[in-house]
N, C-alpha and C positions, 0 to 999 in steps of 0.2 A: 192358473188359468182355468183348471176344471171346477177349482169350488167359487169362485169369482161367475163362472158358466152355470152352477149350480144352483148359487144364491139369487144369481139373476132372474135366470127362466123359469127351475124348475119348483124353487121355492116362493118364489116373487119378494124377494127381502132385499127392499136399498137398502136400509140402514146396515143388513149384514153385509152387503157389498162395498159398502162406504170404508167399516172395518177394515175386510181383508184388502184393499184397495192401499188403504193408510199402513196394514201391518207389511204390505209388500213393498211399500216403499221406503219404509224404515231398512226393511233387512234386505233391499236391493242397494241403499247406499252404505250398509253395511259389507254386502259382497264386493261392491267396488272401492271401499277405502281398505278393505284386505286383500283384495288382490291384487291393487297397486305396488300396498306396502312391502308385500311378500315378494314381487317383483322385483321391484328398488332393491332389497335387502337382498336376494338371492344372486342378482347383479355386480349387486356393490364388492360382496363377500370375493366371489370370481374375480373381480377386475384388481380388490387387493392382495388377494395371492398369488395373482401371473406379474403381480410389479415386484414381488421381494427381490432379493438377491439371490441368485440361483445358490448360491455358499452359503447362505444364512438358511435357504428353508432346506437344505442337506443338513445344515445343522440341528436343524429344527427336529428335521423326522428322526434323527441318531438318538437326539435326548431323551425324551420321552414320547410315548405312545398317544398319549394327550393332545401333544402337539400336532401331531399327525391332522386333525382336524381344521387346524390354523391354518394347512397348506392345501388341505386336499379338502374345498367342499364337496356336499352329494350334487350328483348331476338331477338333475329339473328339467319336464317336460311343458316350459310354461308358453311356447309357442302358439300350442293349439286356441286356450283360452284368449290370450292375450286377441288373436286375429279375428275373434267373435264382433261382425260388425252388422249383422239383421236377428235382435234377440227379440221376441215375440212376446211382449207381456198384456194383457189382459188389452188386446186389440191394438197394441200401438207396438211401433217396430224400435228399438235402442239398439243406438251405436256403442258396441259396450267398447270397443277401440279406442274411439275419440274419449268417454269418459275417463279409461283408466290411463290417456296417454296427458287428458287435461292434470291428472293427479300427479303422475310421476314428471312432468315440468313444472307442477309449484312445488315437488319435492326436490328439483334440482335448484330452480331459485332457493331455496331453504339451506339446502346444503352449504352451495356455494358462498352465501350471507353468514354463516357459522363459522365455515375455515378461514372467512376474510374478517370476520370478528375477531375471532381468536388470536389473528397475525396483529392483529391493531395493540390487541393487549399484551404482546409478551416484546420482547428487546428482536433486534435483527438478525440473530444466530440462527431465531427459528424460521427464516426463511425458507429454508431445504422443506421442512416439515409441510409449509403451507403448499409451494411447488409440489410435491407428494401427494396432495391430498387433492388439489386440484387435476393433475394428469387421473388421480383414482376416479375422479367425479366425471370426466371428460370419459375415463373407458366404459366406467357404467353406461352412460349416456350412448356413448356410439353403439356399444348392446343391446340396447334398449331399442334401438333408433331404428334396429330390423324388422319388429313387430309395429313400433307408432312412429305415430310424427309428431317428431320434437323438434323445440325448438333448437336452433346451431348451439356448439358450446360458445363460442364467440361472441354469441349474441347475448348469452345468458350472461356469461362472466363482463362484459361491457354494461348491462344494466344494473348487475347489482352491483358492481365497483365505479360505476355513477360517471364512467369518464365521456359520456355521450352524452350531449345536451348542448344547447346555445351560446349557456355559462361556464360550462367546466374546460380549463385549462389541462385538468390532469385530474385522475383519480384517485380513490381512497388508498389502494396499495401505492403508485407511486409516490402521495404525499407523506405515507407513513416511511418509506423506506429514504425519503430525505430529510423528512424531520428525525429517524432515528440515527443520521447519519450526522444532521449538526448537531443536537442535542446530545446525544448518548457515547455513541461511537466514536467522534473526534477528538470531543475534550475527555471521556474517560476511558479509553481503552488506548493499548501500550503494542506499539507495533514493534513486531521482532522479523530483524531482514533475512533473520537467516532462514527462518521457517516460512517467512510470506505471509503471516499471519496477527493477526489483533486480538487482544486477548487485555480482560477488562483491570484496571489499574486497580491495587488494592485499597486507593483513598480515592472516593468519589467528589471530585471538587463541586460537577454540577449534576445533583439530582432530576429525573425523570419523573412525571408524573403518569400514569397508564391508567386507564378504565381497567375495569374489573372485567376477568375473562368470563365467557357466557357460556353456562351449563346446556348440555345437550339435552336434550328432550325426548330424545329417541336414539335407539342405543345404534341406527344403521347410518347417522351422521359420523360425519368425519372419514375415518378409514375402515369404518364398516364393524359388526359387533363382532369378529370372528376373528379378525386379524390386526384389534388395537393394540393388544397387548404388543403381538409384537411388532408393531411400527412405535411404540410408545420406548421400547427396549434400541432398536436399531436408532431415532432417533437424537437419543442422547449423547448418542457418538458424534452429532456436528453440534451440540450445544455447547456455550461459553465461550465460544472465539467466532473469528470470523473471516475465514480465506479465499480461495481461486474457486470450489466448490459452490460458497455461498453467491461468489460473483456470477457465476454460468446461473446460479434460479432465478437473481433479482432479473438477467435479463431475459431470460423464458416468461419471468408473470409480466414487467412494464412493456418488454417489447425495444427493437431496436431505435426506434422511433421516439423516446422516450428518455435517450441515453442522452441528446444535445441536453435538453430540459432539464434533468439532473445534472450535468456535471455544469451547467452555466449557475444554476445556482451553488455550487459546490462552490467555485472559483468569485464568487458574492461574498460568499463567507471568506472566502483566503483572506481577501481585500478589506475586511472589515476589520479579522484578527491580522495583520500587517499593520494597518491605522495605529492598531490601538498598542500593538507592540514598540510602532516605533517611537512613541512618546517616551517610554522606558528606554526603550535603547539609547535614547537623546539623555537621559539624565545621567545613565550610567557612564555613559561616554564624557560628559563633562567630569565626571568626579575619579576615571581612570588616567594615573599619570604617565607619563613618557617613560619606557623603558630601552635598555639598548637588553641585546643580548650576552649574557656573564660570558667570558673567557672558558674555555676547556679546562684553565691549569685547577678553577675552582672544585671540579670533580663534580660528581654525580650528585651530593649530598647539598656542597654548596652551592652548585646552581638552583636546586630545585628547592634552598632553602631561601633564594633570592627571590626568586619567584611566588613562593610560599609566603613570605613576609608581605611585599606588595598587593597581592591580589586577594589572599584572605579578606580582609576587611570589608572587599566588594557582599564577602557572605553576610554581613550582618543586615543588610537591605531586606526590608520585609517583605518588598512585593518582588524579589526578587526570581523564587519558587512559584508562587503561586500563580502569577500576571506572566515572568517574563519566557521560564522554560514551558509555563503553560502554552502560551501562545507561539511559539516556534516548535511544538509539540505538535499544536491541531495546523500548523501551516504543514507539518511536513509528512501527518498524515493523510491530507488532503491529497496531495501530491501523490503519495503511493498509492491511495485508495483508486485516485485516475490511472494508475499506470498500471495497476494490475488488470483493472477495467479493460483496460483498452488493449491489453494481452491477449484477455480474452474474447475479445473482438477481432483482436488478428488472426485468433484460431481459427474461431469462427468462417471469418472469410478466408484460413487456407485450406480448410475441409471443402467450402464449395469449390475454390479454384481446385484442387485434385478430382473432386468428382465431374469437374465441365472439361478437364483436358480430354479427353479419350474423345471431344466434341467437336476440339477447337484447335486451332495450328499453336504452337506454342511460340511462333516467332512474328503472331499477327500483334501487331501497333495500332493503340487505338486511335492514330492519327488519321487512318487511313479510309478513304469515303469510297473505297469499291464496294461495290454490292455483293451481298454473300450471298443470293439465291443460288449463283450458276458457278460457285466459288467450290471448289474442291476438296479445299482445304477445311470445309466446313460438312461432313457428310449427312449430318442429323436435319440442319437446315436445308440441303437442297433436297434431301430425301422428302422432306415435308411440303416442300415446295410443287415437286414433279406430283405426290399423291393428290395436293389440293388442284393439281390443273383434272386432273385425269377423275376427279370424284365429282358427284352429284351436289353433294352436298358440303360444300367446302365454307362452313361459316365457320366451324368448329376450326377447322385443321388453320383457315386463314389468321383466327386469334392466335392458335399455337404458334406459326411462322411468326408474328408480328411481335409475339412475349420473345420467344428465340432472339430472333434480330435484337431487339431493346436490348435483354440480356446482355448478349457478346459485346455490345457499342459501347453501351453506358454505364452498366454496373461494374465497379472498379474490385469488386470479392473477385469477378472470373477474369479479369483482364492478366495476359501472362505475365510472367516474371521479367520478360525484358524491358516492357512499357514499365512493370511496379516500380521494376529500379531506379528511372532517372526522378520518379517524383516520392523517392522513400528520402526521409522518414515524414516528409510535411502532409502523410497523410495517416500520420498517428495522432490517436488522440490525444494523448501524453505530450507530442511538439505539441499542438494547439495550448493546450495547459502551459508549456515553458512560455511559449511565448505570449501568451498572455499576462503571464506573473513579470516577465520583463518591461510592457507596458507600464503594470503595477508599481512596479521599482523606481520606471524612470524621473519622477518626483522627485526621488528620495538620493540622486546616482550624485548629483554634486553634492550632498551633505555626507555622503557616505564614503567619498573618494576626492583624495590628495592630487589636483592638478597642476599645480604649483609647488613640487619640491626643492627645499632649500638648495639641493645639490645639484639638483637639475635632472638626477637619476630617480632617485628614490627614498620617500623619509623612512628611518631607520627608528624612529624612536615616533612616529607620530600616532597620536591616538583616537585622531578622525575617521581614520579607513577603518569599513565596517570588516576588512579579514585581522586587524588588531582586536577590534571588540570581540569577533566569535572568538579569537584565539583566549582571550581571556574568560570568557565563557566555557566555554568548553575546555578548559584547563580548570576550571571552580567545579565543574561537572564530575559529580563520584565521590566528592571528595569527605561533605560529611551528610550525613543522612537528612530528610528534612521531616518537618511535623507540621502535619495536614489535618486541619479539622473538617470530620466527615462527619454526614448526619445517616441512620441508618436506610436502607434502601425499602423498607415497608415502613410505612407510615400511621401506625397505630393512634386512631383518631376518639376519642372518647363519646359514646353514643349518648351521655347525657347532658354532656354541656360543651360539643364538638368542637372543644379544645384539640390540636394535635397533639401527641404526648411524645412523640420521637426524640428521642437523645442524639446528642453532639456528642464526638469522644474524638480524643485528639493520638492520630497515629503516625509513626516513623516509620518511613518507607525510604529507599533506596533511591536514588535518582534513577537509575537505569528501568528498576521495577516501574514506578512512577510516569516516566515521561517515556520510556522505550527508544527506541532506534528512529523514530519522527524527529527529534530533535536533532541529531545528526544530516538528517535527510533536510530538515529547511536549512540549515548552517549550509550544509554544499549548494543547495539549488541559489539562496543569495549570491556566495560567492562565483559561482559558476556563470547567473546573468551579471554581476557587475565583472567580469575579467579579471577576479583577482586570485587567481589559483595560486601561481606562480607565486608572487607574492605571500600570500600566504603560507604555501610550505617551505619557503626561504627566512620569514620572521615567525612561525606558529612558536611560542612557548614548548609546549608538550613536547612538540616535536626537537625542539632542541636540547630538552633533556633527554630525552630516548637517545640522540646523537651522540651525547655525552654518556649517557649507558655505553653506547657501541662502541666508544671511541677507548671507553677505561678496561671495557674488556679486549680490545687489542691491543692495547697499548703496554709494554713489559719492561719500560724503564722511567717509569712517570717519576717527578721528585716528589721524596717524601717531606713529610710535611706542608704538602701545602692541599688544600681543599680536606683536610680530616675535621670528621668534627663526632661526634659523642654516637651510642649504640642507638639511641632510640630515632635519629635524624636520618639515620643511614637506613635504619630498617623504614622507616616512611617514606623515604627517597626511593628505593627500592620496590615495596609495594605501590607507593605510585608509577612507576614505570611498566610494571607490570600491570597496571591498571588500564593507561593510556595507551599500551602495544593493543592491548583489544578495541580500544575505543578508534584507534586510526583506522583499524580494519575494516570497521564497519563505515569511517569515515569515505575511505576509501573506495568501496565498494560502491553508495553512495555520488561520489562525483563521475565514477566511471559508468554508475546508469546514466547519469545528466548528460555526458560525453558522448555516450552511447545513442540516446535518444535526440538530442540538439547540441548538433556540434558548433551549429552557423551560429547559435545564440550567446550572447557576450564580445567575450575580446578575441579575434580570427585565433586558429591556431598558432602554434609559432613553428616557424618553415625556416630552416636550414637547408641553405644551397652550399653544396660541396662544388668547387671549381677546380679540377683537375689540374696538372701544369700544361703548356702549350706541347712539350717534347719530355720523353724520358730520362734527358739529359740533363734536364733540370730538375727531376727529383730528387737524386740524391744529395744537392746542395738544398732543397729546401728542408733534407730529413738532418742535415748535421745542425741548419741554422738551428731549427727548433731544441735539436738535442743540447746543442749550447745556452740555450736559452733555457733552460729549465736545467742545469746544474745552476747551484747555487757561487757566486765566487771566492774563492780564497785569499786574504790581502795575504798577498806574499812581497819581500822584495825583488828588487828591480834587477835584472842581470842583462850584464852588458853583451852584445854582439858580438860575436868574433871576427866577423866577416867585416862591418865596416864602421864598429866600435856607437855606435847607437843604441841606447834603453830602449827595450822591450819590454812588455811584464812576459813573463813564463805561464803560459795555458796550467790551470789546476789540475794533479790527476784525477783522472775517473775514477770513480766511488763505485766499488765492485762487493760482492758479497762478504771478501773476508777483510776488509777496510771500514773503517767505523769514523762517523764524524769525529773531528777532535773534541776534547773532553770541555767543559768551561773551566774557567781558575777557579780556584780554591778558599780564595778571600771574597768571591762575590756571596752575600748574603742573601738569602733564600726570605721571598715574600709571603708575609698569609695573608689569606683573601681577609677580606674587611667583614665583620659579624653583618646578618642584614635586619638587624631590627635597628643597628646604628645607622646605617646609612643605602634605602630600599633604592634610592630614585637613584643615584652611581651606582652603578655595577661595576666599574672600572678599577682596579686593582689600588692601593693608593702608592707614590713613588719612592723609590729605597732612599733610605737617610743617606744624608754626602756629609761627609765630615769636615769641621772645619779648619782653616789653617791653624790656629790658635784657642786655648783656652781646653778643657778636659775633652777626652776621648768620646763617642758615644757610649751607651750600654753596647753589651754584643747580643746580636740575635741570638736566638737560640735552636744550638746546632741539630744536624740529622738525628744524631746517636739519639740525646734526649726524646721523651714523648715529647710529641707537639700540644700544647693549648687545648681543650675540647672546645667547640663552634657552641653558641648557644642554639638551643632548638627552636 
């Protein structure tokens, strides 16, 4: 100002006033792009050290002395400057507030465009990370927000994530977080029930395509230049899988609002891979034969070599692997991805109902149309009620009573637990899912189930019902490894004649590695909407070799020779049972969430009514009937009466601990089960030779003492 005053009047020089006019406005929009930036950054640094983990930055300051700085910025007096809003330059007055407040909002626009860049380019693991940087960006801003006026974060993160507008349905985060969810996450990532978690398959059947991630330009984006490192360190601890964690940030960035949108697309795709699976399941079914289930006498070895023989074959089917357990793979991911979703949605709404009881009566029903102003039972509401009669100015308090009321009537988080009960669970997200995938089904319910059994009960050998198919399924499941051609996940593109040059390599992965605990999870939710549980753990394969496991290890006088068959039969029998004890468990677990969750959906439960007797006088004869009824009979002969010379038969004794059934005779010849590569589609034992009346003896079987025969493998 003084040499601008100087040049003016005292020396009479425009030209040199023109100058210093031009050099002060260079280095006046010099002092306000640094004092912004210094702002932002001094902000930013603060708002990311008060978010660590109070444990990690103790760890922090223990390690080294260096790190101290990570945690602990210097304190800043930038108050004063910032508030400077009449600065006096060369006759005119500047708002230096509004300019540096217009900088640090196109710095927050900037920001917030970087961490949603960046989320676009990497897989959905790093969800947590963007969440993190986002809540960073929002506390600088609220910081900031003392000295200027900025814009909401709300507003900010709505503009540049584009979901406001005439045409947008949804925005860039929620479109990424569903395409990385059909794309990436369903078909190649392998869900484990026991951890809750997804975690990506080591053969990638369907490759991803991502932009390239966008270089920072200033080191105080992101999580700020003081404390990347260590957010860069903590968060690799949620990269490569994807749990309960990652589910609580998708819904903090999309919003509750956001959650029908996704999962109705979610359940789009079920419906697509369902179509397309069940063309395969249609051929496989045709070319699966009728089986009954082997006899116990065959043993452990020979059932499951009965078994083994039959269904093998199914393995040579090429799209067996890649089409069939692919697609009941991403069905049964889908399914768990909704249901963990929607876990955390119920948390959600039990954290608010515990914080609104201390508010609300707990035995209030939201059937009920009394008015809570003058209601007792409600102290927050009437309290608020009496203040807006007795105040001046009751616009304010009249909106609060009015949000109150809405609150307690309508929203179903705070309503009590007596009203939740009568309408649990058909206000889970996960029932919506079943019952929607039952729709799905029901096209498919008569090609899939046996309504006309030859017996009138139930077919025993039929190979239409879709709990025969999964049993054969999931009995092939484990058994031999498959080979998957994968391409690599970077795509090395040649910059001079942008040929891609990425290699195929063909690898052997595990089924369980491969397709995970999804595929169990679609097998029970099918079975579970069509009603065929029961049925199915009554005719499942697997499961009737594991029977035969349990029955041969209690069993202490089994006959020798029959079900023996060679060392290596026996150890595959064995190792497969121990294979299939895990696989039921997780099977298990599986129908007992279905059960859990939708019990009304499918075939009703099954309900045993116990009828006591009329008197207790008639107990004791209905406990002998029964008890006669389950001994087995003994033909004995007939003895006469003494009393009035009439045949009677004589009641069997009772079979007590030191009484042993009588032995069989000694000339009945002992059966071997039948080899099953001779004969897969019998199971049935074949019938003992009868000898003739005339013409040469048979051979003799060959007795106990000898070894028996070894079975072919």
């Amino acid at each position: 100002n003084d040499a601008a005053h100087r040049a003016l009047y005292v020396l009479n020089q425009r030209f040199l006033y023109d100058e210093i006019e031009a050099e002060l406005n260079l280095v006046f929009d010099q002092l306000v792009f640094l004092a912004s930036d210094y702002a932002y950054s001094h902000h930013k640094n603060n708002a990311a050290s008060l978010s660590l983990d109070e444990t990690y930055v103790d760890r922090l300051r223990h390690t080294r002395k260096a790190h101290r700085k990570l945690v602990e910025p210097p304190a800043r007096r930038l108050g004063i400057p910032l508030a400077q809003r009449r600065v006096q330059l060369l006759g005119r007055v500047i708002d230096l507030n509004a300019l540096i407040a217009q900088h640090i909002n196109a710095k927050l626009y900037k920001d917030v465009e970087f961490c949603l860049r960046k989320f676009e380019a990497s897989e959905l693991s790093t969800v947590i990370d963007f969440a993190r940087a986002l809540i960073i960006v929002e506390q600088t801003r609220n910081a900031l927000a003392e000295y200027l006026d900025l814009d909401e974060f709300d507003v900010i993160f709505a503009e540049v994530d584009e979901s406001v507008g005439p045409s947008a349905f949804a925005g860039r985060s929620m479109m990424h977080v569903l395409g990385s969810l059909v794309n990436d996450v369903l078909p190649n990532f392998s869900y484990n029930a026991l951890t809750r978690r997804f975690v990506r398959s080591p053969a990638c059947l369907k490759p991803v395509d991502r932009p390239k991630a966008p270089k920072a330009d200033h080191q105080h984006l992101g999580y700020g230049a003081r404390c990347q490192r260590a957010y860069d360190m903590a968060n690799k601890l949620s990269r490569g899988f994807l749990g309960i964690p990652h589910y609580v940030a998708i819904i903090q960035i999309i919003g509750t609002l956001a959650v029908p949108l996704l999962v109705n697309n979610l359940l789009t795709n079920l419906a697509d891979r369902l179509e397309i699976a069940k063309a395969y399941l249609d051929a496989i079914t045709e070319g699966l034969p009728p089986c009954k289930l082997p006899k116990y006498m065959y043993g452990l070895a020979g059932v499951y070599g009965v078994f083994d023989a039959l269904l093998k074959p199914i393995l040579r089917y090429a799209d067996l692997k890649p089409e069939v357990f692919q697609a009941l793979k991403e069905i049964g991911n889908t399914l768990v991805f909704i249901r963990d979703l929607s876990d955390v949605l119920n948390r959600d709404d039990l954290e608010r109902l515990i914080h609104a009881v201390p508010y609300i009566d707990t035995n209030f029903s939201i059937n009920e149309k009394k008015s809570l102003d003058n209601d007792s039972r409600f102290p927050l509401v009437s309290a608020v009620s009496k203040i807006e009669t007795s105040s001046n100015d009751a616009t304010e308090l009249a909106r609060l009573a009015a949000a109150l009321h809405a609150d307690i009537i309508c929203d179903n988080s705070i309503t009590p637990a007596p009203a939740r009960r009568n309408r649990a669970p058909h206000t889970s997200l996960f029932y919506g899912a079943v019952v929607h995938l039952a729709k799905l089904i029901e096209p498919y319910r008569e090609s899939w189930s046996s309504n006309n059994p030859t017996n009138g009960v139930m077919e025993l050998e039929a190979a239409t019902d879709l709990h025969r198919l999964w049993s054969a399924l999931s009995f092939l499941f484990g058994l031999q490894p498959g080979k998957f051609e994968t391409t690599n996940s970077k795509d090395d593109t040649d910059e001079k004649s942008g040929t891609s040059t990425a290699k195929k390599q063909t690898l052997t992965v595990s089924d369980e590695a491969q397709f995970g605990h999804g595929f169990f999870v679609a097998g029970a939710a099918l079975i579970h909407v069509l009603g065929q549980r029961y049925r199915y753990e009554a005719l499942d394969f697997a499961n009737h070799v594991l029977r035969v496991q349990m029955y041969e290890a209690s069993a202490t006088n089994r006959a020798s020779g029959v079900g023996k068959a060679d060392a290596s039969l026996n150890d595959d029998a064995t190792g497969f049972a121990r294979l299939k004890t895990y696989h039921k468990r997780i099977f298990d677990m599986a129908v007992a969430m279905f059960d859990a969750a939708a019990p009304d959906v499918g075939a009703p439960p099954l309900s045993i009514k116990f009828k006591p007797p009329a008197s207790d006088a008639d107990l004791e004869e209905i406990t002998n009937a029964k008890r006669r009824a389950s001994v087995v009979p003994i033909q004995r002969p007939l003895s006469t009466s003494a009393n009035n010379g009439t045949s009677t038969p004589t009641p069997p004794p009772a079979l007590t601990k030191k009484s042993q059934p009588p032995a069989p005779p000694k000339q009945s010849p002992k059966v071997a089960p039948p080899s099953p590569k001779q004969n897969v589609q019998n199971s049935k034992p074949p019938p003992p030779v009868k000898p003739k009346s005339s013409g040469p003896p048979p051979p003799a079987m060959p007795s106990s003492s000898g070894p028996p025969p070894p079975m072919p493998s």
